[in-house]
N, C-alpha and C positions, 0 to 999 in steps of 0.2 A: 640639395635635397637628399641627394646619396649619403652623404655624409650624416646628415642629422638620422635617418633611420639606421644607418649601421651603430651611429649612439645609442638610439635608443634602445637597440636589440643587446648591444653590451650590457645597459641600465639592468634590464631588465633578466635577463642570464646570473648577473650578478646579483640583484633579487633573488632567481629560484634556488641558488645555491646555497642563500644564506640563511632562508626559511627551510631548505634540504635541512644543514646541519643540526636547527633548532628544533626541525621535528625529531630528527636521530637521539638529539640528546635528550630530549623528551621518552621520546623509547626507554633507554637506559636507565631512567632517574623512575619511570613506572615500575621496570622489571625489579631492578635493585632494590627498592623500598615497598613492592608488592603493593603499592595502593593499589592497581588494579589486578585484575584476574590476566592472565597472560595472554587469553583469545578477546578482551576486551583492550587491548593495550596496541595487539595489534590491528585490530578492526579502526581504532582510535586513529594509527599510522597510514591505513589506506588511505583513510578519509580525506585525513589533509593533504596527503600525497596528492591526490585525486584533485585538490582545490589547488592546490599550486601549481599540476597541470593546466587546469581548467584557466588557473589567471593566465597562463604563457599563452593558450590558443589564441592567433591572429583570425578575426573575422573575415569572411572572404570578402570581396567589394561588392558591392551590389547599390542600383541607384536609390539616393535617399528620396525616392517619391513615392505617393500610393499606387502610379503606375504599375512598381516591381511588383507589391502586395497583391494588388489585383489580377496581374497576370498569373501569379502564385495562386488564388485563389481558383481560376479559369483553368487550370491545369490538373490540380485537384482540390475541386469544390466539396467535401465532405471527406473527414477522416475516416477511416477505415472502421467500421462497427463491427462488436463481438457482440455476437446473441448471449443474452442471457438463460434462455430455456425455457424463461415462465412466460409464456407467450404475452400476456396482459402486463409486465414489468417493460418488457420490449414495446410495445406500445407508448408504454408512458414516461420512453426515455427513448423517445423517436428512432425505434429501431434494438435498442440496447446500448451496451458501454463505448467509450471511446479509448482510446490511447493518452495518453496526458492527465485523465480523470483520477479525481481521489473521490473515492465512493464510500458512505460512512452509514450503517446499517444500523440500528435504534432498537433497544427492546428491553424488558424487565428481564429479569432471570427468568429462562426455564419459558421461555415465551417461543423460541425457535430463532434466533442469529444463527447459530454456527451452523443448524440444519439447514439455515436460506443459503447461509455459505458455502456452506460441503455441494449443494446444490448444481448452486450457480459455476464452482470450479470446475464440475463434473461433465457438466455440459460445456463449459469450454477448450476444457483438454478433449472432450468426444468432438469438439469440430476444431480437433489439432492446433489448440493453441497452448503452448507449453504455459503451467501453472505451477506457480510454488504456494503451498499453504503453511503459513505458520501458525502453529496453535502451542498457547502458552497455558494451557490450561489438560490437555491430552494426549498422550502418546502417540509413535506413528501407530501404533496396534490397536488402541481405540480409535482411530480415528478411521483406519481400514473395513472396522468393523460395522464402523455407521454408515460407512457410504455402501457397504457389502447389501444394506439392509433397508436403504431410502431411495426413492425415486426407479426408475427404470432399472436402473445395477442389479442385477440377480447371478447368483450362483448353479442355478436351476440345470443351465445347461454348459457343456464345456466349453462352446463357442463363445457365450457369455465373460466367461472365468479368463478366458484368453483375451479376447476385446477388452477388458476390463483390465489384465496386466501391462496390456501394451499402451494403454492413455497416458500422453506428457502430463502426468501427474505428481508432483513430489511431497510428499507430508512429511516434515519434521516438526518433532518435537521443541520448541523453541524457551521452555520455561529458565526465564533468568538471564536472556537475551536484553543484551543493553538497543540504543535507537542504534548505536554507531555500528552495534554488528548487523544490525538488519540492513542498514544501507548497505556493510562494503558483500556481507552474503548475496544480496539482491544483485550488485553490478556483477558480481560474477557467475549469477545465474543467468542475467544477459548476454554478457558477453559468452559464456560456455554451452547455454543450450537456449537462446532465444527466447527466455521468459518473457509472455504478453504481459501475464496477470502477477502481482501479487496478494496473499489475501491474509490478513492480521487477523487474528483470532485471540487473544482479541488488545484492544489499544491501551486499555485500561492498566495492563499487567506488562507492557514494556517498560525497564529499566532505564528511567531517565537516564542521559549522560551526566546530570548533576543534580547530588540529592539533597544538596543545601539549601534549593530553592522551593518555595512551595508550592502545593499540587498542581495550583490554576496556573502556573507559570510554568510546570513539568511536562502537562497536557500541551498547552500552547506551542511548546519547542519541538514535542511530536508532531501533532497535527501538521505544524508550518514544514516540516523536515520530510514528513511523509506524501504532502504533496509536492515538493520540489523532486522529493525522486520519483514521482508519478512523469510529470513534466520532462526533467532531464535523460531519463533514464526509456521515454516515449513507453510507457505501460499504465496497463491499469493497476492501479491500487485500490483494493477494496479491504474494508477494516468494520470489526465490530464492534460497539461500545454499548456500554448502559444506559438505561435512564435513571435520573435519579427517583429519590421516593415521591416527589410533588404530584407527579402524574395518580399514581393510586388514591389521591384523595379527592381528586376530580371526579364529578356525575359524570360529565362526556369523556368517552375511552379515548376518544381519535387523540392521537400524539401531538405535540408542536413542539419545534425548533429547540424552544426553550428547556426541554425535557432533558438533552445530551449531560452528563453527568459531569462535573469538574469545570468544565470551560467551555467559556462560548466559542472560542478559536474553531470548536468541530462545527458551528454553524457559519464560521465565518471562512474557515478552508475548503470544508467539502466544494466539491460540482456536483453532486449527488446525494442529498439528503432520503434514508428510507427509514422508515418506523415501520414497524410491526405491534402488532396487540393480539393478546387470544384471551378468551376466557380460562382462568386457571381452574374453575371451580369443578367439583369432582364430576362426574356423570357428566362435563359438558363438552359441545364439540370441540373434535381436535383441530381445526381447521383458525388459522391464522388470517387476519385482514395486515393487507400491505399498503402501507400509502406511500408516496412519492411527495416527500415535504417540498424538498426543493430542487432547481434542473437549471443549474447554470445556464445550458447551452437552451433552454426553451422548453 
């Protein structure tokens, strides 16, 4: 028995070594020939790097029956909930977000995603939970400016102005951000300062890692990629996307599933489907209806 796993751990050593090399030389053959950008080339490097750890790790033992499961269960019966802020969303996602959750936020142009976003980050980082927001569509300086000017956030007072610098809050600007650098940025916002949440601003406008393929097949490898690092990486990911035109030619406002713009993959990845609707029309209220499409966990 000794014998055969020290085999296999040889097997397997000599595996990571050899997939080592071919990522290396992969490196060299992107930088030399410039097909890619050189911060996508290496984000491209973690990645795999990261997979070919990931295949080395030995599982620990544990018994194969629903015993283990259940006493896992019995020790901690419910993940760990981040409030969302909007009291009525925390309601009707039993509490608010979880950990492992890919949460996918629904709306027309100019309806209010990235305001429900800017939001919902603000109040996560105010109950200390580190949040990175990427927005491919706004600077860190617009985006400073909106949240300087929405919800509770005021400048009014000094106290305020200080509360407000000191939230585990990070905005960067992300336009032109492939999926591959959002993953290896993300793990190292984990790993470096305990990122809960991350939040895509929006899904639409990330840089496939391949653009030969077509759109509903570009979308699909986001979506699937974005809740694997929700999962692996134990955080919430929350993301925004469009709907498409279908919805405006409907008599009934309220959103459905089928709305999500490019691909069904974001009705079929999310745990947290949300639509939003407002009236755009001039003179009318500014005030947004939210629904909660769909709720994985109930």
């Amino acid at each position: 028995g000794g014998l055969t796993l020290e085999y296999a751990r040889s097997v397997v050593r000599l595996w990571q070594e050899r997939e080592l090399r071919t990522v290396a030389a992969q490196l060299i053959t992107d930088v030399d020939s410039a097909s890619l950008p050189t911060e996508d080339a290496i984000a491209n490097l973690v990645r795999r790097a990261e997979s070919i750890r990931d295949g080395m790790t030995e599982p620990e033992s544990s018994e194969f029956t629903m015993a283990a499961t259940l006493e896992a269960f019995q020790n901690q019966p419910d993940a760990e909930v981040i409030r969302t802020g909007i009291d009525l969303l925390d309601y009707g996602t039993r509490g608010g977000f979880r950990r492992g959750q890919f949460i996918v936020v629904g709306a027309r142009p100019s309806v209010g995603k990235s305001a429900l976003c800017g939001q919902i980050a603000l109040s996560m980082a105010s109950g200390g939970k580190p949040v990175m927001y990427l927005s491919f569509e706004m600077s860190p300086n617009e985006m400073t400016a909106r949240w300087l000017n929405q919800g509770e956030v005021s400048l009014a007072h000094e106290m305020e102005r200080d509360a407000f610098a000191a939230l585990p809050l990070r905005a960067i600007g992300s336009a032109g951000w492939s999926i591959d650098r959002v993953e290896s940025e993300s793990r190292l916002a984990v790993h470096r300062h305990g990122m809960a949440c991350l939040v895509v601003d929006y899904l639409g406008l990330i840089r496939p890692s391949d653009t030969r393929t077509n759109r509903v097949e570009q979308v699909s490898d986001m979506t699937r990629r974005l809740k694997q690092l929700a999962a692996t990486l134990d955080i919430v990911v929350l993301s925004a996307h469009q709907f498409n035109r279908q919805k405006e030619g409907r008599e009934v406002a309220r959103p459905k599933m089928s709305d999500f713009r490019d691909s069904g993959s974001v009705e079929q990845d999310a745990d947290i489907l949300i639509g939003l609707d407002r009236d755009l029309t001039p003179g009318s209220s500014a005030d947004a209806t939210l629904y909660v499409m769909k709720q994985r966990s109930g």
